[in-house]
C-alpha positions in Angstrom: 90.7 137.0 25.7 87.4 138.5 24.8 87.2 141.1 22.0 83.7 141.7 22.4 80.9 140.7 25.3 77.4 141.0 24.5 75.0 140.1 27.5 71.4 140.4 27.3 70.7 142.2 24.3 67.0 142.9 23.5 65.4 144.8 20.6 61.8 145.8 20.8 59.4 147.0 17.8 56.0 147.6 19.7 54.8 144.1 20.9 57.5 142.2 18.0 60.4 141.2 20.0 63.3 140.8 17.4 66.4 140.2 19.9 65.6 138.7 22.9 68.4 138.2 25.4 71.0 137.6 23.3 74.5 136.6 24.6 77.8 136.4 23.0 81.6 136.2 23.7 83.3 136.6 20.4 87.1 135.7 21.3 90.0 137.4 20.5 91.1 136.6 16.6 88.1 134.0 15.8 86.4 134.2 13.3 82.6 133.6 14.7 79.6 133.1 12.2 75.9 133.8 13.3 73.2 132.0 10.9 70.0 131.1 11.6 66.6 131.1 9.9 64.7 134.2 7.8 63.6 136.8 10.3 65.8 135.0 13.4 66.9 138.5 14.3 70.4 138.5 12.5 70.3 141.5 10.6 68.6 143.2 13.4 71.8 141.7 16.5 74.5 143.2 13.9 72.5 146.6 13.2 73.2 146.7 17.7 76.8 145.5 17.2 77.9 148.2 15.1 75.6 151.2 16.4 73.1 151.9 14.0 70.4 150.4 16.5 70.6 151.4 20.0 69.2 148.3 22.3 66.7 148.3 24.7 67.9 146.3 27.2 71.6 144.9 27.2 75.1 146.1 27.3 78.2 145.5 24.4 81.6 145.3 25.8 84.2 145.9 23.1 87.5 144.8 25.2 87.4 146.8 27.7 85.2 149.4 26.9 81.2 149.8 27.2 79.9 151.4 23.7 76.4 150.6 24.6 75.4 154.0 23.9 78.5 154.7 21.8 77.1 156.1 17.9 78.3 154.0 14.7 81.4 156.6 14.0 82.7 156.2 17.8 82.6 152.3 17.8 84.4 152.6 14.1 87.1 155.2 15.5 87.4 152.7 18.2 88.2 149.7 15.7 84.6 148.2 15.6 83.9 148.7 11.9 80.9 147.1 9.8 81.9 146.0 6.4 79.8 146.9 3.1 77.6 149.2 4.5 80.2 151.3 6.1 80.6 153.9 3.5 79.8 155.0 0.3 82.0 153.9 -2.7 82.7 156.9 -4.9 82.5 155.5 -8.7 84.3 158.3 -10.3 87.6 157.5 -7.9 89.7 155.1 -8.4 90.0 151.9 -6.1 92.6 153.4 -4.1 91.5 156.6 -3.7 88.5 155.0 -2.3 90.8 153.4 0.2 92.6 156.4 0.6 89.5 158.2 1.3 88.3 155.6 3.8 91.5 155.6 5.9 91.7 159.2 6.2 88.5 159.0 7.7 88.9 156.8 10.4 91.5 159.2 11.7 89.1 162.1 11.9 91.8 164.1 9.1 90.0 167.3 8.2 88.9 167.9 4.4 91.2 168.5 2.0 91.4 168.8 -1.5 92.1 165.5 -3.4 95.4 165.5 -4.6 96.9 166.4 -1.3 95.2 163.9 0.4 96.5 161.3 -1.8 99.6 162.3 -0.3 99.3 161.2 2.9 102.2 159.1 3.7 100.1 157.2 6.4 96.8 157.0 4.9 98.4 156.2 1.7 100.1 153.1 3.0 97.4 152.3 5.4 95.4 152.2 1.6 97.5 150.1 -0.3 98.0 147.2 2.4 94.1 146.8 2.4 94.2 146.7 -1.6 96.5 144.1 -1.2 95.1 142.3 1.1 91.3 142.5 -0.7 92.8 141.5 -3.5 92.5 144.3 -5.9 96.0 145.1 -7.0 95.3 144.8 -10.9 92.2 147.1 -10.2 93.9 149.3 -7.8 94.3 152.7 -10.5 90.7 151.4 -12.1 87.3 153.7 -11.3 85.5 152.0 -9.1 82.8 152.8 -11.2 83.8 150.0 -13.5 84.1 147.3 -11.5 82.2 143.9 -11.1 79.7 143.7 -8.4 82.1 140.9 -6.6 84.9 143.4 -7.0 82.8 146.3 -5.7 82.2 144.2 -2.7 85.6 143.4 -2.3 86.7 147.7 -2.5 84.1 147.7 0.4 86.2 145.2 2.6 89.4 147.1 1.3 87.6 150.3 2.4 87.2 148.6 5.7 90.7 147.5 6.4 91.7 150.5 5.3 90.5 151.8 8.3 92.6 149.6 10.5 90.2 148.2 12.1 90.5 145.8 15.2 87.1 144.0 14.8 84.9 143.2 11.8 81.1 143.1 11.0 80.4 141.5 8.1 77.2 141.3 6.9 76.4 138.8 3.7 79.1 139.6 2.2 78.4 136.6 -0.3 75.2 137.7 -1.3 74.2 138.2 -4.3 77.5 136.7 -5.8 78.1 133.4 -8.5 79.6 130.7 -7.6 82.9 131.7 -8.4 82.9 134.8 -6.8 81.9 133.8 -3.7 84.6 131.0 -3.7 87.1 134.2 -4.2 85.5 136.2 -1.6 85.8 133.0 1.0 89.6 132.5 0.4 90.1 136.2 0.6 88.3 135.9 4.1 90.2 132.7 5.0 93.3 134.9 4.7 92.4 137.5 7.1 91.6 135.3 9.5 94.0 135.4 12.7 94.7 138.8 11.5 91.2 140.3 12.4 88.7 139.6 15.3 85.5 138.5 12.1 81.8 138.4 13.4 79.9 136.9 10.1 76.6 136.6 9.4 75.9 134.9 5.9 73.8 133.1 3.7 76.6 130.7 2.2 76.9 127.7 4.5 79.6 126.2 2.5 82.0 129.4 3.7 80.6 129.5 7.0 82.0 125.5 7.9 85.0 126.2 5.7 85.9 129.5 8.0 84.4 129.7 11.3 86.1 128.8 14.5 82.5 128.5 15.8 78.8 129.4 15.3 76.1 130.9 17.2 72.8 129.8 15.8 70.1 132.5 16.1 66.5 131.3 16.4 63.3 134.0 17.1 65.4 136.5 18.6 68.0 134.0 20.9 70.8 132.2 20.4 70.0 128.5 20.8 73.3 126.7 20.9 77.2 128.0 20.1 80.0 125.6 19.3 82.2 124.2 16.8 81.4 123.4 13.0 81.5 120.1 13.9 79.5 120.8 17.2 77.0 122.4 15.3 76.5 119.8 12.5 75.9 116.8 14.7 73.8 119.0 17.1 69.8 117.2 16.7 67.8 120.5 17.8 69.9 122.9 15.6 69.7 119.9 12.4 65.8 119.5 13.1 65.3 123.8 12.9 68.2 125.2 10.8 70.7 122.8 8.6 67.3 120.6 7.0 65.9 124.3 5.8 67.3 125.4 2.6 67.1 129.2 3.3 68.5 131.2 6.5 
């Protein structure tokens, strides 16, 4: 089954054409990586994806739906949520009241004051299963203020789950991240899979092979070939363009 169909999608900046007829069928559960080289259009095809670029030619499908022209907080409340640029983290909170905060906003739940918020059965649970499943529990009652800038990244997936979404954007989530913490980051990811429909676009080609059930490679706006890890590496036109460069 399809989670999300994306057929013709073109972006336009004057006579620069940054998309250019891009296609994909993300499946149901997969986890599906876009790379490609530095200015191939990736940042620009998930900026269409999640709303916060309206395309100039092309429709998105998201199951059944058309949110072509659907705005950033419809395609959210919908379950198409993009990760670590979704929200703002509030430093002064705590990590769970950021979650809090994150769920309650996904179900449109009016303004309250704080404390009664944090008393939302549903929200509050909704809250702590993403803490859980980010991997925060020992910072869960810690400001978020005073966390470590892979930990910070990981309260922005945990704000994302939060919101119970059904598809994820994810957008570099590695980057800027050691060694270490990107190893962390990709197991974390590795466990979400088969939970989450994942469309990822990263830097980090070590986590892409280790966690993509296939790959679209993006070159000059299109998508030049789509298949397997293994499809992908022993693919001559996408080795001679892509894996040889060192940078995406």
């Amino acid at each position: 089954m399809t989670a999300l169909s994306v057929q013709g999608l073109v972006k336009r900046y004057g006579a620069l054409l940054v998309t250019d007829q891009v296609s994909l069928d993300i499946r149901d559960g997969e986890l599906h990586a876009v790379i490609g080289p530095n200015g191939a259009g990736k940042t620009t095809l998930i900026n269409q994806l999640s709303g916060e670029l309206r395309a100039d030619e092309g429709r998105i499908r998201f199951h059944d739906a058309d949110v072509t022209t659907h705005a950033v907080h419809q395609r959210a409340r919908a379950g198409l949520l993009r990760s670590y640029q979704i929200t703002s983290i509030f430093e002064e909170f705590t990590v769970t009241e950021n979650a809090v905060l994150s769920a309650l906003a996904a179900r449109q739940h009016p303004w309250r004051f704080w404390r009664p918020m944090l008393d939302d059965v549903q929200a509050r649970s909704a809250a702590d299963a993403a803490v859980i499943a980010a991997g925060l529990v020992a910072q869960a009652q810690a400001p978020a203020g005073e966390l470590a800038y892979g930990q910070r990244r990981q309260l922005e997936l945990a704000m994302a789950l939060a919101a119970q979404p059904k598809f994820l954007l994810l957008d570099e989530p590695m980057a800027g991240m050691s060694t270490q913490e990107s190893a962390a980051v990709t197991e974390l990811l590795r466990s979400l899979k088969g939970k989450y429909t994942i469309l990822l676009v990263e830097h980090d080609m070590d986590a892409v092979f280790a966690l993509a059930d296939r790959i679209s490679v993006l070159v000059y706006g299109r998508v030049m070939f789509t298949g397997t890890p293994d499809e992908i590496r022993q693919h001559p036109e996408v080795r001679a363009v892509y894996l040889g460069e060192e940078s995406v």
